[in-house]
C-alpha positions as CSV (number, residue, x, y, z in Angstrom):
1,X,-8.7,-14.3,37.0
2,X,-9.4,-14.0,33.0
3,X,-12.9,-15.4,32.1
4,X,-13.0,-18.4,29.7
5,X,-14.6,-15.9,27.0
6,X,-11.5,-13.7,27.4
7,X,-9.2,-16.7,27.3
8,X,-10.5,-17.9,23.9
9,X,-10.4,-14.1,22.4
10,X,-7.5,-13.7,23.5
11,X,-6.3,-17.3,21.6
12,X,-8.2,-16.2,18.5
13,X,-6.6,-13.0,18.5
14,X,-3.0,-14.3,19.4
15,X,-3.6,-17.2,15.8
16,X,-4.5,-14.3,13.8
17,X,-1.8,-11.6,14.8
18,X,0.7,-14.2,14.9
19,X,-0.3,-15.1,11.4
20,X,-0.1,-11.7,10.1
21,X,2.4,-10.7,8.1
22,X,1.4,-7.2,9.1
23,X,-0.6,-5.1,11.1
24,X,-2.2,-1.3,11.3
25,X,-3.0,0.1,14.7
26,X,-5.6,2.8,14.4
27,X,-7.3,5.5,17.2
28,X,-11.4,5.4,16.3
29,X,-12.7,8.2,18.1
30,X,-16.3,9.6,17.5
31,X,-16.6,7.9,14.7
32,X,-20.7,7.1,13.7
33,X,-21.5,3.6,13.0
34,X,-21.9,4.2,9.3
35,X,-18.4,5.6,9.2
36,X,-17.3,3.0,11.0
37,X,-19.0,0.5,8.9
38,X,-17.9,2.2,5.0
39,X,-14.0,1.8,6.8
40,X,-14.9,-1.9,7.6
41,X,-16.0,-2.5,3.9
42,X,-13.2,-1.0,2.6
43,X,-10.5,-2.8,4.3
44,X,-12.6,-5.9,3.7
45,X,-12.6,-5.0,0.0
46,X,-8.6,-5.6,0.5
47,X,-8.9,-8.5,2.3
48,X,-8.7,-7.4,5.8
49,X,-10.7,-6.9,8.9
50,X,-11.1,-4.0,11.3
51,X,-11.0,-5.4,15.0
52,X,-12.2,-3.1,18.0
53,X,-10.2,-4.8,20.3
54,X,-9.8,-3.6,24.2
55,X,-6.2,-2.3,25.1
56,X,-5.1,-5.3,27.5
57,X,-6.3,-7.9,25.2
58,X,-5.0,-6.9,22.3
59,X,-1.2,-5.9,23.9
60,X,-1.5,-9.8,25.2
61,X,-2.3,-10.8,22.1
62,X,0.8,-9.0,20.2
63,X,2.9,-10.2,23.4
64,X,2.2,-14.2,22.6
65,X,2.5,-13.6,18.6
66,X,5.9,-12.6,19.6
67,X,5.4,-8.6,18.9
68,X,6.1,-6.1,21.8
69,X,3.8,-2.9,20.9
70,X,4.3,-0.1,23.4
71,X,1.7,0.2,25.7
72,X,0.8,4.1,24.8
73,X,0.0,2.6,21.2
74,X,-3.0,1.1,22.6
75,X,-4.8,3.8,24.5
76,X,-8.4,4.8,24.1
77,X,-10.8,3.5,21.3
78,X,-8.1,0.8,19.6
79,X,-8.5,-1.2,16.1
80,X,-6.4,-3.2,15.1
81,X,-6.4,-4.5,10.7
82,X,-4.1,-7.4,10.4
83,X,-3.2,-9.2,7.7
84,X,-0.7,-9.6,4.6
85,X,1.8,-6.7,4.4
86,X,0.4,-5.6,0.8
87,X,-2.9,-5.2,2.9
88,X,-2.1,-3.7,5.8
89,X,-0.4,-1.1,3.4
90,X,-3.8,-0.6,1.5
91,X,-5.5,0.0,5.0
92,X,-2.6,2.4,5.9
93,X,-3.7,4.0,2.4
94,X,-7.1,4.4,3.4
95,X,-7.1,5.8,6.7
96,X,-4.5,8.1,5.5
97,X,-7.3,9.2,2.5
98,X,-7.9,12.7,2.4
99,X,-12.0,12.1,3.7
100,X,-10.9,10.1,6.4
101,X,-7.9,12.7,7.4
102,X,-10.4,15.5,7.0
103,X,-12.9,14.1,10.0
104,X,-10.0,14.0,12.4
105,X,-11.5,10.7,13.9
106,X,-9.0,7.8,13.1
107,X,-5.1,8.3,13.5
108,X,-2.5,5.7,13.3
109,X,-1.1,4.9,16.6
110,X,1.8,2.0,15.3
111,X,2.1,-0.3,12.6
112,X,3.4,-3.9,12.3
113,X,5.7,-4.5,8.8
114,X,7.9,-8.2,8.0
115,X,8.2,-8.2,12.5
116,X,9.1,-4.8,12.8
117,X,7.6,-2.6,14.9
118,X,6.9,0.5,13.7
119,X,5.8,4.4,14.9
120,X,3.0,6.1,14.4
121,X,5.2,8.3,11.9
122,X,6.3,5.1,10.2
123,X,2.6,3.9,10.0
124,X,1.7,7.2,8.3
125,X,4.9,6.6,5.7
126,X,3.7,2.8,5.3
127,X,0.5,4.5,3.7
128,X,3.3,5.9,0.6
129,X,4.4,2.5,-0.4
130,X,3.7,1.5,-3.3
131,X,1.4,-1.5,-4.6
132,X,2.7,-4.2,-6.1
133,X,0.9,-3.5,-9.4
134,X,2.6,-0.1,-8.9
135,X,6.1,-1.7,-8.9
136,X,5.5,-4.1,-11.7
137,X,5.0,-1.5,-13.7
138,X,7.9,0.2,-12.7
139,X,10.2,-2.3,-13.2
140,X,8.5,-3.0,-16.5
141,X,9.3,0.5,-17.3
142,X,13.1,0.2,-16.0
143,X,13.1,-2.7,-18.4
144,X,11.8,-1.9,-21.5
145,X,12.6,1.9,-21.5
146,X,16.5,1.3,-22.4
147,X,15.4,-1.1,-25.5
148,X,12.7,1.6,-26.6
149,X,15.7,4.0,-26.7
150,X,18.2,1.7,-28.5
151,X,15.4,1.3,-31.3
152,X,15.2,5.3,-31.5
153,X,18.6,5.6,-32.0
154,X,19.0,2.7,-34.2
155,X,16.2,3.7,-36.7
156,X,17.4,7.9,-36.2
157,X,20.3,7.5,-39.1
158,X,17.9,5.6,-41.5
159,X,14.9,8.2,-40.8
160,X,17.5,11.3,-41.6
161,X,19.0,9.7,-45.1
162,X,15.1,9.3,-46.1
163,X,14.3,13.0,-45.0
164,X,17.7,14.3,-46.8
165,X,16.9,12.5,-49.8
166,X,13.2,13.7,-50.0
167,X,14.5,17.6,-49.0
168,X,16.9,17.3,-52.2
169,X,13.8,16.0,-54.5
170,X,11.8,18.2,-52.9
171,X,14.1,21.0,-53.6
172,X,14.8,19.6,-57.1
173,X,11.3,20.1,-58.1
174,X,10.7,16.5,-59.2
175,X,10.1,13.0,-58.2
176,X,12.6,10.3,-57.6
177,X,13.4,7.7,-60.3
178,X,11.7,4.5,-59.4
179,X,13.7,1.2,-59.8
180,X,12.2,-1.4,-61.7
């Protein structure tokens, strides 16, 4: 029979993973307190927070948010980063970062994106989405690149009378006559 602390954890943790527009399931193994604690900072520089949650409680919790993780997703040493879907893609991003990568300790076991359920391969792609700053600028670029080009073009004929008439002076050996 589940203990009263488990049954509020497990409500706590069912409100914030049903709120979550997203979610990054990560493997922690042998990672050192500080390590642990510079990943926590980060993500909470991005707005999100790293839960060590154990296996049961967080599948339970997924289960009543109306998710349904696969039960290998959730073996071992498990955190779980929830939140919006820009920052669950910034914590992709960062435990995807080359340092983190390089130590071997944290993989991503699943991800959560708009109610889909995703891979461990599909949590590693998440990580190659853009930002949204990234796309605004994009789209800005789609935008204003075509009018940038029309100017060019429309400026080009004016630009090549101008040098023509300046090669001819130039070739002339004199000045043009100024109009009063």
């Amino acid at each position: 029979m589940p203990s009263i602390v488990n049954k509020m954890a497990l409500a706590q943790l069912s409100q914030a993973f049903g709120d979550a527009e997203a979610a990054v399931v990560v493997s922690l193994n042998g990672l050192t307190v500080a390590e642990t604690e510079k990943l926590r900072r980060s993500l909470a520089q991005h707005g999100l927070r790293l839960r060590m949650v154990p296996s049961k409680l967080a599948l339970k919790a997924f289960e009543s948010a109306g998710h349904k993780f696969p039960r290998e997703s959730f073996k071992g040493n498990t955190g779980v980063a929830a939140g919006s879907a820009e920052a669950a893609i910034m914590a992709a991003k960062l435990f995807t970062e080359p340092e983190v990568k390089k130590a071997g300790k944290v993989s991503l076991r699943a991800g959560l994106l708009e109610g889909q359920i995703l891979g461990p391969a599909d949590a590693v792609a998440m990580a190659g989405v853009p930002d949204k700053n990234t796309l605004r600028s994009k789209i800005l670029r789609c935008l204003t690149g075509p009018a940038q080009q029309l100017v060019s073009l429309l400026s080009a004929p004016g630009g090549s009378v101008v040098r023509v008439v300046q090669a001819k002076v130039d070739a002339a050996g004199g000045a043009p006559a100024e109009s009063n």
